[in-house]
PDB file with one MODEL, atoms N, CA, C and O in Angstrom:
MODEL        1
ATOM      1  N   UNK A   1      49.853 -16.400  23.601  1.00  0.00           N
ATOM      2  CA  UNK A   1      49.855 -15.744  22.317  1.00  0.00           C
ATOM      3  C   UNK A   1      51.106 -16.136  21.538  1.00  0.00           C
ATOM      4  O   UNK A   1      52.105 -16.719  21.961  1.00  0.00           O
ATOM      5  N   UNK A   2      50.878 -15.758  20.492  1.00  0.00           N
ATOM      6  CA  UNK A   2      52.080 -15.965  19.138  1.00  0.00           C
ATOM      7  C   UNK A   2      53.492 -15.760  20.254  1.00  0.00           C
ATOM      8  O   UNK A   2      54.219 -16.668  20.655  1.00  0.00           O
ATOM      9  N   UNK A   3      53.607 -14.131  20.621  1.00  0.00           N
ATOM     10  CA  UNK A   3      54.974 -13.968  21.054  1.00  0.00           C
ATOM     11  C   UNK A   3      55.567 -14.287  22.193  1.00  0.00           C
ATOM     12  O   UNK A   3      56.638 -13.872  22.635  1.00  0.00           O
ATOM     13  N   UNK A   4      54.391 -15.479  22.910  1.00  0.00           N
ATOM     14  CA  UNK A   4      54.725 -16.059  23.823  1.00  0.00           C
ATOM     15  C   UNK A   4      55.519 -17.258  23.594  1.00  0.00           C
ATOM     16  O   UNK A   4      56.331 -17.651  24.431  1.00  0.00           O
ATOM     17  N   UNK A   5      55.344 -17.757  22.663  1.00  0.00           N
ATOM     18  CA  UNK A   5      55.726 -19.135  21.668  1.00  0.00           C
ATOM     19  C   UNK A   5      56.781 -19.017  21.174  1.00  0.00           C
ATOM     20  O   UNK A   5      57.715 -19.673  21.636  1.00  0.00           O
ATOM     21  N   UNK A   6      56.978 -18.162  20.096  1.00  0.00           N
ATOM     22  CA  UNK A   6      57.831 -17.449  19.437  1.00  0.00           C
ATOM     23  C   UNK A   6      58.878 -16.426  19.854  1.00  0.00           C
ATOM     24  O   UNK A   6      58.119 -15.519  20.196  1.00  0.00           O
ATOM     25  N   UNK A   7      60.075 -15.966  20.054  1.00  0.00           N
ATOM     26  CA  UNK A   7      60.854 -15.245  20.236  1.00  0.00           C
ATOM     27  C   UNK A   7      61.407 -14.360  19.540  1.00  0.00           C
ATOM     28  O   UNK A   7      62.561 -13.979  19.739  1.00  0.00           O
ATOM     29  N   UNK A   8      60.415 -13.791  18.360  1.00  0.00           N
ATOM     30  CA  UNK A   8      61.269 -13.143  17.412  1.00  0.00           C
ATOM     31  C   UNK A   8      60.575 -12.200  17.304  1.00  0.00           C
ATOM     32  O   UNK A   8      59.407 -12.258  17.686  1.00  0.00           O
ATOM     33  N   UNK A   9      61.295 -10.648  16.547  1.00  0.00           N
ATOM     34  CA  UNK A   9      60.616  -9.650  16.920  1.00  0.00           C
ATOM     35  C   UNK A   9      59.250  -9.412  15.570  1.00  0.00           C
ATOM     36  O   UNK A   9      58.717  -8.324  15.355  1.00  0.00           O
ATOM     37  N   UNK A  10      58.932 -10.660  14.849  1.00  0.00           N
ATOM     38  CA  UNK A  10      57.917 -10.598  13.847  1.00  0.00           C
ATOM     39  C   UNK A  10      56.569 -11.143  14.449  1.00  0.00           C
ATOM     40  O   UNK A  10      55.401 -10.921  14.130  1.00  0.00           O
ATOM     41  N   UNK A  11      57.234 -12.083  15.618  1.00  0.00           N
ATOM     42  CA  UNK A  11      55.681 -12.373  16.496  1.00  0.00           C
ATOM     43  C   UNK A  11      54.947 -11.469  16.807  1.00  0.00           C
ATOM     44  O   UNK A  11      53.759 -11.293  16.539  1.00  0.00           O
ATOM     45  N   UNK A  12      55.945 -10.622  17.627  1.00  0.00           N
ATOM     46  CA  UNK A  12      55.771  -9.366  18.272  1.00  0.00           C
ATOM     47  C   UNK A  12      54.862  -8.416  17.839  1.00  0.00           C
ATOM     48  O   UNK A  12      53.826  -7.946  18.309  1.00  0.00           O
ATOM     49  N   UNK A  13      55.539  -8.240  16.769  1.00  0.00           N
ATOM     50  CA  UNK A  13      54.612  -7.361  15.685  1.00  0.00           C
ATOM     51  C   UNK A  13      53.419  -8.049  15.450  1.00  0.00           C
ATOM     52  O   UNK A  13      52.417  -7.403  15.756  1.00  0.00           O
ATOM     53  N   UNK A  14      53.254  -9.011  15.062  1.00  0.00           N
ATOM     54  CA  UNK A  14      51.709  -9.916  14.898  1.00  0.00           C
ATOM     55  C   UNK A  14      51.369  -9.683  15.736  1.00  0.00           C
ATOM     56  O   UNK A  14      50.667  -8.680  15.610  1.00  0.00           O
ATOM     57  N   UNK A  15      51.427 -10.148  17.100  1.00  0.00           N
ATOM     58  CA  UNK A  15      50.444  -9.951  18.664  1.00  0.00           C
ATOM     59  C   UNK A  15      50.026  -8.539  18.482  1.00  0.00           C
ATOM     60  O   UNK A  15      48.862  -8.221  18.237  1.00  0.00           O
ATOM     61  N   UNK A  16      51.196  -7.538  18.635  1.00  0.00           N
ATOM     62  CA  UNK A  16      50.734  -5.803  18.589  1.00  0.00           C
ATOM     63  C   UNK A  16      49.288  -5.738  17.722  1.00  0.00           C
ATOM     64  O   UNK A  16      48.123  -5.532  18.062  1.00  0.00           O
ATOM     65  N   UNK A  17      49.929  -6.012  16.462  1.00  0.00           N
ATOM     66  CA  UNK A  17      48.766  -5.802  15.449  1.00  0.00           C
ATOM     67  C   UNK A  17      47.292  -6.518  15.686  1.00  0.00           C
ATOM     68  O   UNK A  17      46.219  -6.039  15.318  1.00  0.00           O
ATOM     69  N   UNK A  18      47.544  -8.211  16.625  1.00  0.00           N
ATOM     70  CA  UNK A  18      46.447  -8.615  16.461  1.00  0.00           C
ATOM     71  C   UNK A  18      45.341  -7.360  18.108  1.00  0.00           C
ATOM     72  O   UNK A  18      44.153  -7.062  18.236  1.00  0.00           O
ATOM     73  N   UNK A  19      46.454  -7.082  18.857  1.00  0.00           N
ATOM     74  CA  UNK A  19      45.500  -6.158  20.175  1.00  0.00           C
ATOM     75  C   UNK A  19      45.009  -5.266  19.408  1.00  0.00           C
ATOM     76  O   UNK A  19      43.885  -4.884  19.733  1.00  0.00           O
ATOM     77  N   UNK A  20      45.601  -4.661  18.228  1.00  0.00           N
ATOM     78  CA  UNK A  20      44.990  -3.225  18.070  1.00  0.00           C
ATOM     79  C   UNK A  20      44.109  -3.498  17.206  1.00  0.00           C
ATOM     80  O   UNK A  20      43.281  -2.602  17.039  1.00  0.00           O
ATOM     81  N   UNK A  21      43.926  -4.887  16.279  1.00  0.00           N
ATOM     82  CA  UNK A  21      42.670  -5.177  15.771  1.00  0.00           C
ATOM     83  C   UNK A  21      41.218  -5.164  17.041  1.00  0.00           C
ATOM     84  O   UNK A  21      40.256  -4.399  17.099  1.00  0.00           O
ATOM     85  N   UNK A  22      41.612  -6.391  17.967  1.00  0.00           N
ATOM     86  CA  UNK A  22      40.282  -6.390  18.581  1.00  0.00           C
ATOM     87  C   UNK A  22      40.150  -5.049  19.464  1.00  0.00           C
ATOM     88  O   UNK A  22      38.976  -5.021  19.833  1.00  0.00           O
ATOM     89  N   UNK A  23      40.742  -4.075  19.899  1.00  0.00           N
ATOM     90  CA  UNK A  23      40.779  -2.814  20.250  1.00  0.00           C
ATOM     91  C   UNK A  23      39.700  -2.280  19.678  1.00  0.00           C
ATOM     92  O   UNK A  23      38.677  -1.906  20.252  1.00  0.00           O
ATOM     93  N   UNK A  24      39.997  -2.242  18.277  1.00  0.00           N
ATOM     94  CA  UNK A  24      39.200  -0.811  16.999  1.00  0.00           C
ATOM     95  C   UNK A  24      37.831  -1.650  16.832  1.00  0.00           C
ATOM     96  O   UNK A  24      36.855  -1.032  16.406  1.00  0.00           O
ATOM     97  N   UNK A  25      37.695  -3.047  17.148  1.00  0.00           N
ATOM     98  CA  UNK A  25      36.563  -3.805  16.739  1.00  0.00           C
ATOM     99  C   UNK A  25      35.715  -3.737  18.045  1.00  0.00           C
ATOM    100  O   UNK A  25      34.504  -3.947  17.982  1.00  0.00           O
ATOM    101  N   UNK A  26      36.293  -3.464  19.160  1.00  0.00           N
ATOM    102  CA  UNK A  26      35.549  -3.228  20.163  1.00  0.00           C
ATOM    103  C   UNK A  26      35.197  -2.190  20.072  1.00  0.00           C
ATOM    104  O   UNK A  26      33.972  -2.301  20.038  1.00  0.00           O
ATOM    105  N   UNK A  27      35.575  -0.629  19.967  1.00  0.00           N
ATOM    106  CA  UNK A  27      35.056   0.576  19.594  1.00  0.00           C
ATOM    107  C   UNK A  27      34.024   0.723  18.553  1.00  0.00           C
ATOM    108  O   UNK A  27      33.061   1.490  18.557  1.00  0.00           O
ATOM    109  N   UNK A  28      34.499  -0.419  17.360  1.00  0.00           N
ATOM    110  CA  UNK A  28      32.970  -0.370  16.878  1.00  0.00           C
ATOM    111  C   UNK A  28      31.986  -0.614  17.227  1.00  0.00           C
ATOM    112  O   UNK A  28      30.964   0.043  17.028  1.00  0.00           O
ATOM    113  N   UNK A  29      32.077  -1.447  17.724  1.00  0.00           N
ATOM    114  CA  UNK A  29      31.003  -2.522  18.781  1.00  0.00           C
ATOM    115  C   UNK A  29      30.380  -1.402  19.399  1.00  0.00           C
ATOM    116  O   UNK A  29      29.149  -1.382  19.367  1.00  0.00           O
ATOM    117  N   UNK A  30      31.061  -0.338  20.031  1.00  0.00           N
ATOM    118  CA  UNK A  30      30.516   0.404  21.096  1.00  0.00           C
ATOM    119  C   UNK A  30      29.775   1.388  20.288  1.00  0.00           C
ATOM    120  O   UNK A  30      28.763   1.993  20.640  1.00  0.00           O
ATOM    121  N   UNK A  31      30.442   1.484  19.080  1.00  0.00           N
ATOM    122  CA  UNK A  31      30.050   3.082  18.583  1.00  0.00           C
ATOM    123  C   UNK A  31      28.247   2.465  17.696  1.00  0.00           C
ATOM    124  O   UNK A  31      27.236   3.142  17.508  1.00  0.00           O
ATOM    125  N   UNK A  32      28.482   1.124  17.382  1.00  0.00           N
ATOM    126  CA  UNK A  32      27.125   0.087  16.619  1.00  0.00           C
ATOM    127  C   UNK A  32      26.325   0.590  18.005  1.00  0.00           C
ATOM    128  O   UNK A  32      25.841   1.722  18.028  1.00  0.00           O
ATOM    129  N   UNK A  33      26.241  -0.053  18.834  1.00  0.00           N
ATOM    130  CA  UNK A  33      25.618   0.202  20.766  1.00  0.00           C
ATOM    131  C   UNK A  33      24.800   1.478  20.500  1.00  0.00           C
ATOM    132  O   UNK A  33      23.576   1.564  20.398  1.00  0.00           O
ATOM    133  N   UNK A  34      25.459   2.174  20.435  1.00  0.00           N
ATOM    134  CA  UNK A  34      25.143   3.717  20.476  1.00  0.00           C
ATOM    135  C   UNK A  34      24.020   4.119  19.291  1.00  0.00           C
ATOM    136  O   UNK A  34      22.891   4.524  19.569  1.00  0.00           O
ATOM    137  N   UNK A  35      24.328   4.007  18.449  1.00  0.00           N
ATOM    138  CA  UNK A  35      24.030   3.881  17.520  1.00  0.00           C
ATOM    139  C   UNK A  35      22.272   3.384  17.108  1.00  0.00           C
ATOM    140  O   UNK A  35      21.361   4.005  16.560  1.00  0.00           O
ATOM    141  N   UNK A  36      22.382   1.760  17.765  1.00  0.00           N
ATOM    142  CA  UNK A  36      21.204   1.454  18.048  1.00  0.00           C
ATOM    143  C   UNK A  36      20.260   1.686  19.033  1.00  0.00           C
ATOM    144  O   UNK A  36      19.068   1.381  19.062  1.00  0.00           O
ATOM    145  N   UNK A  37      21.151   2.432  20.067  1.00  0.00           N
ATOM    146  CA  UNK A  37      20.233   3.098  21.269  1.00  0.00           C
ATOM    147  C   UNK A  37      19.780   4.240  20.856  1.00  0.00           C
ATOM    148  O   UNK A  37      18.758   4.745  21.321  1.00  0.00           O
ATOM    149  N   UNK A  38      20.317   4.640  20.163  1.00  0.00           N
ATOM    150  CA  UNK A  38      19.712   6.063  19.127  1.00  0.00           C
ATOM    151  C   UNK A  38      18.302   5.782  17.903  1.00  0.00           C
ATOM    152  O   UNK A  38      17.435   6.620  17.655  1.00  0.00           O
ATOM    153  N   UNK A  39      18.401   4.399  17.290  1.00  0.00           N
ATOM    154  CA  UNK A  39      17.426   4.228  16.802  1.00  0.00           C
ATOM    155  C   UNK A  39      16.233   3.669  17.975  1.00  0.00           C
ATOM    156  O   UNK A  39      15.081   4.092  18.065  1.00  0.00           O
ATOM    157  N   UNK A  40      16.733   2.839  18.634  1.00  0.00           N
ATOM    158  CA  UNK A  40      15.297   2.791  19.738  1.00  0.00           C
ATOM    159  C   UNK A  40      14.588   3.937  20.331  1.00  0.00           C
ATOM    160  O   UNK A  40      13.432   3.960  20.755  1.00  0.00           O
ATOM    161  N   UNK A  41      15.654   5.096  20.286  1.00  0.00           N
ATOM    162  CA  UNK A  41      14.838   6.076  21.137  1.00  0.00           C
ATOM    163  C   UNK A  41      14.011   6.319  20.280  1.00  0.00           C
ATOM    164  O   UNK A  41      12.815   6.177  20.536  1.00  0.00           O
ATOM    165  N   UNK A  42      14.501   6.802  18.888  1.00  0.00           N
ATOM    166  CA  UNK A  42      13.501   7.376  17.914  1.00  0.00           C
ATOM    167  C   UNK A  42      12.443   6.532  17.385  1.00  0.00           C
ATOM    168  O   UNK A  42      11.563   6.931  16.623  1.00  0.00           O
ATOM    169  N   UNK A  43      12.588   5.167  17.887  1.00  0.00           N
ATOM    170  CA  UNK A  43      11.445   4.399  17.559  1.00  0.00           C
ATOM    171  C   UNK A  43      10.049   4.593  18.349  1.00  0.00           C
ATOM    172  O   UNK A  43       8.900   4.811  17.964  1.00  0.00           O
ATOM    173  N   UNK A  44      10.695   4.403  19.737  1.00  0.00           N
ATOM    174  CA  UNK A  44       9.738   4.996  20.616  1.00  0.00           C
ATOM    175  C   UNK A  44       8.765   6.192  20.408  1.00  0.00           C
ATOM    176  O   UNK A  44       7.541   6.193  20.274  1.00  0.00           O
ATOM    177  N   UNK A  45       9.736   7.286  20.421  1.00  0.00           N
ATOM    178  CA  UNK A  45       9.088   8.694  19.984  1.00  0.00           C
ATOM    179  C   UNK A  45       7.808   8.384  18.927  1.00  0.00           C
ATOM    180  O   UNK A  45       6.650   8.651  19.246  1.00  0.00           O
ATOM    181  N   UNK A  46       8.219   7.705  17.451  1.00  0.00           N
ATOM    182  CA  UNK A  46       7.600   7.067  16.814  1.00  0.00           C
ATOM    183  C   UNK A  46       6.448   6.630  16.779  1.00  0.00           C
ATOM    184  O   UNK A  46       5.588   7.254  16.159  1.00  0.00           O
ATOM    185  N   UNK A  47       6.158   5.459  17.435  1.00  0.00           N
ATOM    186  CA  UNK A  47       5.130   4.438  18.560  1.00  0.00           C
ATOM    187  C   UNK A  47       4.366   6.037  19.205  1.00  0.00           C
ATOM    188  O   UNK A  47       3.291   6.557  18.908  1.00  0.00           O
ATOM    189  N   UNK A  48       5.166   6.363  19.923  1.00  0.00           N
ATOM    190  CA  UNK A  48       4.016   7.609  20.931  1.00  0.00           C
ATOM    191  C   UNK A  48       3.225   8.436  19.392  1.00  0.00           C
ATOM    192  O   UNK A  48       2.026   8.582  19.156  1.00  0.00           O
ATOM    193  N   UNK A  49       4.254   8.793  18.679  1.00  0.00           N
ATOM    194  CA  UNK A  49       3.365   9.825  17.873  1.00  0.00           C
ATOM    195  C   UNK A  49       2.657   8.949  17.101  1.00  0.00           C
ATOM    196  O   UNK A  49       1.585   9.465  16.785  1.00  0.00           O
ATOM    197  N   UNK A  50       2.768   8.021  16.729  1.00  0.00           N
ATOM    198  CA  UNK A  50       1.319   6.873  15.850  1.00  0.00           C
ATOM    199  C   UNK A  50       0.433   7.010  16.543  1.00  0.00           C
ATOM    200  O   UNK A  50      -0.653   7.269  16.025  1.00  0.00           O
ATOM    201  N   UNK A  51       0.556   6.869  18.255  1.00  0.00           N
ATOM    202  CA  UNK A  51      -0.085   6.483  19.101  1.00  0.00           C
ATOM    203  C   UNK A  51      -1.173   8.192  18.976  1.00  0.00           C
ATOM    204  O   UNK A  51      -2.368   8.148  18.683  1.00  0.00           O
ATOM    205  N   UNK A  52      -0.789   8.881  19.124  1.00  0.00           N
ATOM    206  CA  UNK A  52      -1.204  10.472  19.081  1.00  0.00           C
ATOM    207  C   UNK A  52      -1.944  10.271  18.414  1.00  0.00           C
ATOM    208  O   UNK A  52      -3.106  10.137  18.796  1.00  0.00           O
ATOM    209  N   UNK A  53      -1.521  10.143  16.881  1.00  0.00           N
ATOM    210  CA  UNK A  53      -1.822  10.780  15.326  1.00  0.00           C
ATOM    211  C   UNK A  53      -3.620   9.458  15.384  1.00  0.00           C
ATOM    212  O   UNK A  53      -4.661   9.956  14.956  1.00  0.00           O
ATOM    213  N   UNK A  54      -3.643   8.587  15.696  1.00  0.00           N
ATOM    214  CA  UNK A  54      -4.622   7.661  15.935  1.00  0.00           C
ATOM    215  C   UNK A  54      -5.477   8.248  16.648  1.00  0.00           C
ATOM    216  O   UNK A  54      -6.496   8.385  15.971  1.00  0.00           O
ATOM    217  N   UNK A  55      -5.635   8.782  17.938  1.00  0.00           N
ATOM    218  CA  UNK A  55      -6.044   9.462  18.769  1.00  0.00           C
ATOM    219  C   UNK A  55      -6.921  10.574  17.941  1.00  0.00           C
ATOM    220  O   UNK A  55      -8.147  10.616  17.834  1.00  0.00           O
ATOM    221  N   UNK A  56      -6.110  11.310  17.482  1.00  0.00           N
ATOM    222  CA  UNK A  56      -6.678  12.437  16.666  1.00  0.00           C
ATOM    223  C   UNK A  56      -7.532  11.769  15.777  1.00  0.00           C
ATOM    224  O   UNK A  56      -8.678  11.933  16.197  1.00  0.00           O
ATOM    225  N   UNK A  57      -7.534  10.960  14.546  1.00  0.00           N
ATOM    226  CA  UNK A  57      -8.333  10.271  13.502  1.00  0.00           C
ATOM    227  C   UNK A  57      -9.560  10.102  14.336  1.00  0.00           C
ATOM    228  O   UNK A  57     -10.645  10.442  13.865  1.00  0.00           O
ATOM    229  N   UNK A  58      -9.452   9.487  15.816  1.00  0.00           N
ATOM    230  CA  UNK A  58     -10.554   8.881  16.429  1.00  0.00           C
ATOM    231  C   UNK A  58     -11.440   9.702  16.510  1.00  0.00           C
ATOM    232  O   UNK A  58     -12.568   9.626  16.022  1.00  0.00           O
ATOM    233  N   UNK A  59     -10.796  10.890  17.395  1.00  0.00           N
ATOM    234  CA  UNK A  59     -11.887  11.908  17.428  1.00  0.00           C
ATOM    235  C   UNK A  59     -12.269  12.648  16.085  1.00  0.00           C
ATOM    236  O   UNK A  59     -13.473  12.758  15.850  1.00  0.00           O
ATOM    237  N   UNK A  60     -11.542  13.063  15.362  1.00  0.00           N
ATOM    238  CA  UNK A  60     -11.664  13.627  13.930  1.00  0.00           C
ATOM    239  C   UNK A  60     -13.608  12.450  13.501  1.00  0.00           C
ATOM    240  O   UNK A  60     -14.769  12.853  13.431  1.00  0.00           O
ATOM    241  N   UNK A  61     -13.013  11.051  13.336  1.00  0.00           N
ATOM    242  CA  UNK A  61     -14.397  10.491  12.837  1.00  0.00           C
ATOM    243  C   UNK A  61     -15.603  10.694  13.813  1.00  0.00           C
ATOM    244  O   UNK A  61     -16.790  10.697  13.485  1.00  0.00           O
ATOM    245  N   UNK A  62     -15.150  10.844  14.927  1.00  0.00           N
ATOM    246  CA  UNK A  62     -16.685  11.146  16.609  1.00  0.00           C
ATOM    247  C   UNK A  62     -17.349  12.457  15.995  1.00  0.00           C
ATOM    248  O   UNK A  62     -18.546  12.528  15.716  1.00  0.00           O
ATOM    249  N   UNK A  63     -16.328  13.596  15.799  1.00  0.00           N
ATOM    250  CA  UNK A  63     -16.959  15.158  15.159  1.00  0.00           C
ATOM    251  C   UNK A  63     -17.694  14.851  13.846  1.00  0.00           C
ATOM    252  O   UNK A  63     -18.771  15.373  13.557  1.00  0.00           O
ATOM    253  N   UNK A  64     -17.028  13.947  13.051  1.00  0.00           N
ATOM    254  CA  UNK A  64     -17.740  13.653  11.901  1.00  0.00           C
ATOM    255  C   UNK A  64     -19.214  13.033  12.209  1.00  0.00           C
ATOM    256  O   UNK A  64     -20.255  13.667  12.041  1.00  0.00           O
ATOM    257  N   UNK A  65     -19.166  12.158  12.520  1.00  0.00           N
ATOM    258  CA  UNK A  65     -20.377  11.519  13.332  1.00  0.00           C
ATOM    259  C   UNK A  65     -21.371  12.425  13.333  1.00  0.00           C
ATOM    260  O   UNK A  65     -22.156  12.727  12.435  1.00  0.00           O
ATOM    261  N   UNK A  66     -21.213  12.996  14.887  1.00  0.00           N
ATOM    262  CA  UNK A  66     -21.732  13.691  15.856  1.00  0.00           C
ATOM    263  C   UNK A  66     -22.178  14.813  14.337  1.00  0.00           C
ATOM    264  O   UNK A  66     -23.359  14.700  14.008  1.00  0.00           O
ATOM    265  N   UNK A  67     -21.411  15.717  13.557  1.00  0.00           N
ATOM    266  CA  UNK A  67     -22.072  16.713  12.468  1.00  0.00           C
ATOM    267  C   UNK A  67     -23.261  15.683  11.230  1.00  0.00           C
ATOM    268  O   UNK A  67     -23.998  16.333  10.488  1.00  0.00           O
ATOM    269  N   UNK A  68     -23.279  14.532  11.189  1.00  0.00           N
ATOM    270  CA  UNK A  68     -24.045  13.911  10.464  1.00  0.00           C
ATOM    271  C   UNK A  68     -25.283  13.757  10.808  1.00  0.00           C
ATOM    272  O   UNK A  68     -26.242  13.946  10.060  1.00  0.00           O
ATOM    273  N   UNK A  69     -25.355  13.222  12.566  1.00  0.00           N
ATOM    274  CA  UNK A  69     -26.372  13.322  13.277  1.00  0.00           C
ATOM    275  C   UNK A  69     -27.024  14.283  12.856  1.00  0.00           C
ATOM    276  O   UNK A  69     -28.078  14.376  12.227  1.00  0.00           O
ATOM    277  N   UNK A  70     -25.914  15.387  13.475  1.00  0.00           N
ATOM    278  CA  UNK A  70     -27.203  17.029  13.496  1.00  0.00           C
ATOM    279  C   UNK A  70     -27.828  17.435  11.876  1.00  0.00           C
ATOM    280  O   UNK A  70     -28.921  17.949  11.639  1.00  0.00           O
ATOM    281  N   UNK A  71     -26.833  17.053  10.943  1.00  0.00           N
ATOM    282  CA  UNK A  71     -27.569  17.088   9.835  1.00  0.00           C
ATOM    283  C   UNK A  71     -28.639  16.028   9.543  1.00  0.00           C
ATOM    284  O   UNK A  71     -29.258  16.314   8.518  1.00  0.00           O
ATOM    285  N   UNK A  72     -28.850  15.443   9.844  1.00  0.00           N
ATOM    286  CA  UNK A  72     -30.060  14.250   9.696  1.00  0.00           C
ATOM    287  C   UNK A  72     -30.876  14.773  10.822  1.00  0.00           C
ATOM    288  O   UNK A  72     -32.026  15.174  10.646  1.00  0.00           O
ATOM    289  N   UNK A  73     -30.676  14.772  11.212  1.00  0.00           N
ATOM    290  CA  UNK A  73     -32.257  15.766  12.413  1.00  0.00           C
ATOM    291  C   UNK A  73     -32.268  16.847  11.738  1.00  0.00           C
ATOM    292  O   UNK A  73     -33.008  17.626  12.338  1.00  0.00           O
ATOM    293  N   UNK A  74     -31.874  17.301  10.863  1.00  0.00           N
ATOM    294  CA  UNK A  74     -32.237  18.587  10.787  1.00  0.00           C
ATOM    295  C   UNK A  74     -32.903  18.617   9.281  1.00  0.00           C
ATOM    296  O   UNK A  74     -33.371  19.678   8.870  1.00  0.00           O
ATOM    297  N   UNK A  75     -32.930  17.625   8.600  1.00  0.00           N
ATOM    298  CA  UNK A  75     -33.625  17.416   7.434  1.00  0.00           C
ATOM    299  C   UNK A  75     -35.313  16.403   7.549  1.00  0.00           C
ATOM    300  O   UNK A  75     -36.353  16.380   6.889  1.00  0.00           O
ATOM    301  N   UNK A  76     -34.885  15.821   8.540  1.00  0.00           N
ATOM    302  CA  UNK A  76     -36.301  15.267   9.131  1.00  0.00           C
ATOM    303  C   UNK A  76     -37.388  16.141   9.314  1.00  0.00           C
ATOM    304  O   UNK A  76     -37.208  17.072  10.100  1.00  0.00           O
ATOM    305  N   UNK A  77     -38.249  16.060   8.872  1.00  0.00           N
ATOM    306  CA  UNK A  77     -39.636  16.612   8.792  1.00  0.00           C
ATOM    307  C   UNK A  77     -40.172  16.713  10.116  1.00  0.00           C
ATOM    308  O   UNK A  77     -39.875  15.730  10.795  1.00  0.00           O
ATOM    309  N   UNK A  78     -40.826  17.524  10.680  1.00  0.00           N
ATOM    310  CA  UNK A  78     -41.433  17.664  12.126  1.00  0.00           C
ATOM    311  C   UNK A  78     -42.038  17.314  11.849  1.00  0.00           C
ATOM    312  O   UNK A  78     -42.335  17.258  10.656  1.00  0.00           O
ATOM    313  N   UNK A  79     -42.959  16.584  13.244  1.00  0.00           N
ATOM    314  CA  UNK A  79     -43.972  15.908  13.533  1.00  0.00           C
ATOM    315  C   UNK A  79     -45.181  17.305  14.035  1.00  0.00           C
ATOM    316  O   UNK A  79     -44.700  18.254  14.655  1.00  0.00           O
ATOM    317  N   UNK A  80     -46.450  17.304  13.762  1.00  0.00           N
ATOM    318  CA  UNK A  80     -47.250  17.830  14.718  1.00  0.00           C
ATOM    319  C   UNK A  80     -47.263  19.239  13.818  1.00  0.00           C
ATOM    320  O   UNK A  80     -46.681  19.713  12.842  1.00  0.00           O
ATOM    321  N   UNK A  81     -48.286  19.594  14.758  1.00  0.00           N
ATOM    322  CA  UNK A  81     -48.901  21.377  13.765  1.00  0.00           C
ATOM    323  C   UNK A  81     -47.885  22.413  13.978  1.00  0.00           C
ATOM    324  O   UNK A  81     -47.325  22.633  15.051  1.00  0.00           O
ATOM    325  N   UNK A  82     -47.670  23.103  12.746  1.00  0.00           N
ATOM    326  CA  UNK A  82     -47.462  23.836  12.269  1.00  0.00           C
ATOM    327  C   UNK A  82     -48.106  25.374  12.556  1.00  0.00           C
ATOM    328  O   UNK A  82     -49.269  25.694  12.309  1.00  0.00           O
ATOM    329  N   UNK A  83     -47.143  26.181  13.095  1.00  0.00           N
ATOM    330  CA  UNK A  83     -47.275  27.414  13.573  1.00  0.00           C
ATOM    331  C   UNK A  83     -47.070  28.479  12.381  1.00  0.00           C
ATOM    332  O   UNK A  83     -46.137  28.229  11.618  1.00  0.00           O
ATOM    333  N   UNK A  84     -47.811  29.608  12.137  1.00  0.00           N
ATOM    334  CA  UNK A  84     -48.092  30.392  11.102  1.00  0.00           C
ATOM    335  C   UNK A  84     -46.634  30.658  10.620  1.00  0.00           C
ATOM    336  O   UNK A  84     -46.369  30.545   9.424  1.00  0.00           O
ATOM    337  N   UNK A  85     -45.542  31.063  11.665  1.00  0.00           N
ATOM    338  CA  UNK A  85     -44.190  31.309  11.206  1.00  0.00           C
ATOM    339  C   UNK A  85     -42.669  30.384  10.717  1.00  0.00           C
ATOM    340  O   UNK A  85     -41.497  30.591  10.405  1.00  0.00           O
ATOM    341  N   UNK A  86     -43.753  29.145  10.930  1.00  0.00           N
ATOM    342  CA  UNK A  86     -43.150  27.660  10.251  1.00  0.00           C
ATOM    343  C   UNK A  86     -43.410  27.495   8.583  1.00  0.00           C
ATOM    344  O   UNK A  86     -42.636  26.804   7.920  1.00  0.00           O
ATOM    345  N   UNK A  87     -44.449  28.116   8.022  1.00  0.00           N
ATOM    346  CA  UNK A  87     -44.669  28.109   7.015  1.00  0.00           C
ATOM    347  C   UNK A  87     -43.555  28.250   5.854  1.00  0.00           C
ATOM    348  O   UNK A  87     -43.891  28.234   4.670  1.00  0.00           O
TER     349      UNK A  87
ENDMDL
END
């Protein structure tokens, strides 16, 4: 380093200053880390609840379905005779 080279107490001060730069830049580093492990989690969560909310639509359109059916059979005309209380 500088104040290995140099003998004066202004190196000194440069080296100090340059440790406590990559110091605070490593803490960012760590605190960025964190940070983005915090958005992955919530991405995940995310993904599962799309995954849910899809799920639900699916069945939501099957009930839809399934009530269309029964209304279409149920507007269809019977086949075959007619009993006095069908009238």
């Amino acid at each position: 380093m500088l104040a290995s080279v140099l003998n004066n107490e202004s190196a000194i001060q440069v080296n100090i200053q340059i440790v406590r730069i990559f110091t605070k830049m490593r803490e960012m580093l760590a605190s960025q880390k964190e940070a983005l492990n915090r958005l992955e989690k919530i991405e995940h969560k995310m993904a599962e609840h799309d995954n849910q909310v899809l799920v639900i639509f699916e069945y939501l359109k099957k009930l839809e379905q399934a009530k269309q059916q029964e209304l279409e059979q149920k507007k269809q005309k019977r086949v075959g005779y007619k009993r006095k209380d069908e009238q």
